[in-house]
C-alpha positions as CSV (number, residue, x, y, z in Angstrom):
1,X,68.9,-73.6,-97.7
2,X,70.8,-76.8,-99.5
3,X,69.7,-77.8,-102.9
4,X,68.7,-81.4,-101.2
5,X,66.9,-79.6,-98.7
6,X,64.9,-77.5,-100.8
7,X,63.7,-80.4,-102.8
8,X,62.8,-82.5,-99.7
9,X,60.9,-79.1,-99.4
10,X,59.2,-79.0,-102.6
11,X,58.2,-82.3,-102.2
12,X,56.2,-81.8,-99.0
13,X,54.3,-78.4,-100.2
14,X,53.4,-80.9,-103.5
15,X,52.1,-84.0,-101.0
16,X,50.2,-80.9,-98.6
17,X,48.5,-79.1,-101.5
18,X,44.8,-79.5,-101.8
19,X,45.0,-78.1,-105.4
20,X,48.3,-77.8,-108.3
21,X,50.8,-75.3,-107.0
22,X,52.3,-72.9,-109.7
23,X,55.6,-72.2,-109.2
24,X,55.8,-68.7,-108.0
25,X,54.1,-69.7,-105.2
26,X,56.6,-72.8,-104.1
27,X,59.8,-69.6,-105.0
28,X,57.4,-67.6,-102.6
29,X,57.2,-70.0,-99.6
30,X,61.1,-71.1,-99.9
31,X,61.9,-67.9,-100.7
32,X,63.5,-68.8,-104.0
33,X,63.4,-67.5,-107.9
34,X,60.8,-69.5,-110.1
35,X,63.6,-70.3,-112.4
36,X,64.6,-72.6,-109.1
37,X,61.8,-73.6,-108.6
38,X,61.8,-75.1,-112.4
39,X,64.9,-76.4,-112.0
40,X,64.5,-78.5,-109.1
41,X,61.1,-79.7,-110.4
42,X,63.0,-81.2,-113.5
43,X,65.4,-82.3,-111.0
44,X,63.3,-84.3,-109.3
45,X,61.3,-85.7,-112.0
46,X,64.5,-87.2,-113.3
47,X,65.2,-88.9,-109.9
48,X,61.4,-90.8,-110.9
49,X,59.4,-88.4,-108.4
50,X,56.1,-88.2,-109.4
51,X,55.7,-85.0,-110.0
52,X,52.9,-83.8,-112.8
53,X,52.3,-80.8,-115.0
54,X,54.1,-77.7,-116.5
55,X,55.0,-73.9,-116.0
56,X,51.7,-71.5,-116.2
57,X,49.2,-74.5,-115.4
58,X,50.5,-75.8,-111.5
59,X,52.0,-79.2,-110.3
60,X,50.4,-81.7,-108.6
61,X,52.0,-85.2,-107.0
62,X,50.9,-89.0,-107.1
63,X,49.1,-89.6,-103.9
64,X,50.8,-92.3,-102.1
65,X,54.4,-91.0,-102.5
66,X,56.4,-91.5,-99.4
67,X,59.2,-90.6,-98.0
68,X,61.7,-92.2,-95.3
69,X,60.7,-92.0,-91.4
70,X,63.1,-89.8,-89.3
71,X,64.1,-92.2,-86.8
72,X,62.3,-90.1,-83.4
73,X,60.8,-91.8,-80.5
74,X,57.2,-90.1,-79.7
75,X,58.6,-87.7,-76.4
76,X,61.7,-86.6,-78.5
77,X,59.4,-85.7,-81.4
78,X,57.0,-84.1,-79.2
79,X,59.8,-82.1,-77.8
80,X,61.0,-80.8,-81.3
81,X,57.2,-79.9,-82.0
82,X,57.0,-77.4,-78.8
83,X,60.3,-76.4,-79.7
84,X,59.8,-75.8,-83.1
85,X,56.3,-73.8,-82.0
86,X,58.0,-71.6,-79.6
87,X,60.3,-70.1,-82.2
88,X,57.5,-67.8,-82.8
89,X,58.3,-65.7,-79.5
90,X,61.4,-65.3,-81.1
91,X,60.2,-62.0,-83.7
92,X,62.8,-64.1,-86.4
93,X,60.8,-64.3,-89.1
94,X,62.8,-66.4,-91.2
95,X,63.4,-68.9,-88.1
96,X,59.9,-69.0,-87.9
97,X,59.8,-69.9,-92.2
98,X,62.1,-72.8,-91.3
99,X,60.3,-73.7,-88.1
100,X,57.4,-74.2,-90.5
101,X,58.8,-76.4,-92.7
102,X,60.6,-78.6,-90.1
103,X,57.3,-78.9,-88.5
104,X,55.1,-80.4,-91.7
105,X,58.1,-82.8,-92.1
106,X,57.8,-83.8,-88.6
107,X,54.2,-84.2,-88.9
108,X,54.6,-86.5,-91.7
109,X,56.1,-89.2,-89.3
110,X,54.6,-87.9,-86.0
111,X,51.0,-86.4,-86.7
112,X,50.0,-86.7,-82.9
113,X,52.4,-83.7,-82.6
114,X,49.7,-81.2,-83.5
115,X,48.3,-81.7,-80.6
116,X,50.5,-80.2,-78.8
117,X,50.3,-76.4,-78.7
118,X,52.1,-73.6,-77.6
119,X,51.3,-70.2,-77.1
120,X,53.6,-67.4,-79.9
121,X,53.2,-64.4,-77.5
122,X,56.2,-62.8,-77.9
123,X,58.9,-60.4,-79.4
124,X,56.8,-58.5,-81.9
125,X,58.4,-59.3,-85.1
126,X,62.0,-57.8,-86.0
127,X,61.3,-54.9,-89.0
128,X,64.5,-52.5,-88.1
129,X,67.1,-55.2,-88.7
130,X,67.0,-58.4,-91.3
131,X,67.5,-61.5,-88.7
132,X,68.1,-63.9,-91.2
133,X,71.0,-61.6,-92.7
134,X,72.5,-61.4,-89.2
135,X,72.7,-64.8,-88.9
136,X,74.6,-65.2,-91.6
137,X,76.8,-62.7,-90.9
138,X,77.3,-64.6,-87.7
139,X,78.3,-68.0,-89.4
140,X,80.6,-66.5,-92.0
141,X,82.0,-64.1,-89.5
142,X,81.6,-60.9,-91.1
143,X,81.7,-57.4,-89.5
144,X,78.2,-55.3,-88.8
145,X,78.0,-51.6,-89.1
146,X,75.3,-50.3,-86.4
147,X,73.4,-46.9,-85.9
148,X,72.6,-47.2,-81.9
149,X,70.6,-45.6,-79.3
150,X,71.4,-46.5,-75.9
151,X,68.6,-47.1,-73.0
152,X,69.4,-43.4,-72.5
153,X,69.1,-42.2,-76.1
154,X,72.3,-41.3,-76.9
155,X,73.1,-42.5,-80.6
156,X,76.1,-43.3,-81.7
157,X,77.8,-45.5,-84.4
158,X,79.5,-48.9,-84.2
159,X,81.0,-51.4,-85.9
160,X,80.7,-54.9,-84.5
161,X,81.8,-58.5,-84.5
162,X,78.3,-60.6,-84.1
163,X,79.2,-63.4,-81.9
164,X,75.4,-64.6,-80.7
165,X,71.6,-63.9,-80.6
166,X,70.1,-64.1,-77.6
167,X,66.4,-64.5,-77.7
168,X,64.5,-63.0,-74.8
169,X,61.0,-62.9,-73.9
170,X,60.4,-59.2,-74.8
171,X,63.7,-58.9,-77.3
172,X,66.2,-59.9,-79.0
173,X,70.4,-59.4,-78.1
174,X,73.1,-59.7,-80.1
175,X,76.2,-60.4,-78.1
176,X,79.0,-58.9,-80.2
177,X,83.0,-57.7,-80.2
178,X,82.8,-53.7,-80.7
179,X,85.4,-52.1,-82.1
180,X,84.4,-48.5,-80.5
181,X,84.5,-49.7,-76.9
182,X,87.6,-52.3,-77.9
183,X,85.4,-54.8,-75.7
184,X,82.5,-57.1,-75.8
185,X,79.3,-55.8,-75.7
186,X,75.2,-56.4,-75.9
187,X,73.0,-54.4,-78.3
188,X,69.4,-54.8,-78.0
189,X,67.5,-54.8,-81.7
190,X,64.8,-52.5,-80.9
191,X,67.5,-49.8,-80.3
192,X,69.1,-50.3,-83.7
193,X,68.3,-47.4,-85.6
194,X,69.9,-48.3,-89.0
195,X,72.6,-51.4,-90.4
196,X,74.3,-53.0,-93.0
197,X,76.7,-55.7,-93.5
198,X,80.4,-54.5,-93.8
199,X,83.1,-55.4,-96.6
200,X,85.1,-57.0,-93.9
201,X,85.4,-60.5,-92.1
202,X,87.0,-61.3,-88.8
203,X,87.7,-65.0,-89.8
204,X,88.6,-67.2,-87.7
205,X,88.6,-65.2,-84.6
206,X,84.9,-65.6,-83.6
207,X,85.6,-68.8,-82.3
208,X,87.8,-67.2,-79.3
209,X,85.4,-64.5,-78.7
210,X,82.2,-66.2,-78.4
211,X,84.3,-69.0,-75.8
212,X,85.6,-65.5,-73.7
213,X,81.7,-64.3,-73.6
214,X,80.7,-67.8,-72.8
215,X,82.7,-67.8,-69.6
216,X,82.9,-63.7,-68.4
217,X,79.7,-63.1,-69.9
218,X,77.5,-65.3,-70.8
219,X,76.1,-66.2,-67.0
220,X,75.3,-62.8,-66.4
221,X,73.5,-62.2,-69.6
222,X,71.0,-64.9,-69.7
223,X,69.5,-67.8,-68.2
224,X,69.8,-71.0,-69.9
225,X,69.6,-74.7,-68.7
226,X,72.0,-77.3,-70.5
227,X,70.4,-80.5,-71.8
């Protein structure tokens, strides 16, 4: 998360609270250290927030404060809300984190969105494999070390190029270069017996890959409608 985002952050848990937030608990829900947390607190007192109190005690805000209206109409903010409700199916914990905080800043400008709900049966959530991490290593292109069991059981070890997640109903794909098989390839996270994140990158060749799966692959794999 961005420094600018984060504040924009801190500043809606501040206008939600009921009673003053300490800091460990604003570092808990953004997943930050409390030293952060400080910082961006003096931060954004300097920018003329109004943000009261001090480390130990909590910190409240000036009722009133407002922030700038995201320019939605009402059918493509209620569209984000089901969006942004769904994620839960997903079993990606730290989607879901950020679907939460999109959704109180959306209901800042939009309140009628709450009532619209949607239904988080889903992939349980993801415990064998960090989701957020693999994301990551997805955007910066770096190379995945996997302990698999195949729908047969058969283990075996791999090392991959993450390309895509693909979020299904009852789990979750990662669509990925394997260096074993020389060839593209699907894994399933609920097979994944063990992982880390290798030294190595593969930069600037995911871009190629994921456009191959796209057109050999992709169609075959899963069922998506373009907007």
């Amino acid at each position: 998360m961005s420094k600018s985002s984060r504040l924009f952050e801190i500043i809606q848990l501040l206008r939600a609270a009921k009673a003053p937030l300490l800091a460990q608990q604003m570092a808990d829900s953004l997943e930050v250290s409390k030293r952060t947390i400080y910082r961006d607190i003096a931060t954004l007192q300097a920018m003329q927030t109004p943000i009261y109190g001090e480390a130990g005690i909590g910190y409240v805000m000036r009722k009133g404060y407002d922030l700038p209206p995201l320019n939605l109409d009402v059918e493509e903010a209620e569209a984000i809300a089901v969006g942004l409700s769904l994620i839960a199916r997903t079993g990606d914990v730290g989607l879901w984190r950020a679907a939460g905080r999109a959704a109180r800043k959306l209901n800042e400008v939009a309140p009628g969105t709450r009532r619209l709900v949607a239904s988080s049966w889903g992939v349980a959530d993801i415990e064998t494999i960090n989701l957020g991490t693999l994301r990551r290593a997805i955007r910066e292109e770096q190379k995945v070390t996997l302990s698999y069991q195949d729908a047969s059981g058969r283990p075996s070890n791999r090392t991959i190029w993450p390309l895509a997640l693909i979020y299904y109903v009852d789990a979750v794909t990662i669509a990925a270069w394997c260096e074993l098989r020389a060839a593209l390839r699907h894994f399933r996270l609920d097979r994944v017996q063990g992982w880390s994140l290798a030294e190595e990158h593969f930069t600037g060749r995911g871009a190629a890959l994921l456009a191959e799966w796209e057109a050999t692959q992709k169609p075959e794999t899963v069922l998506t409608r373009d907007f």
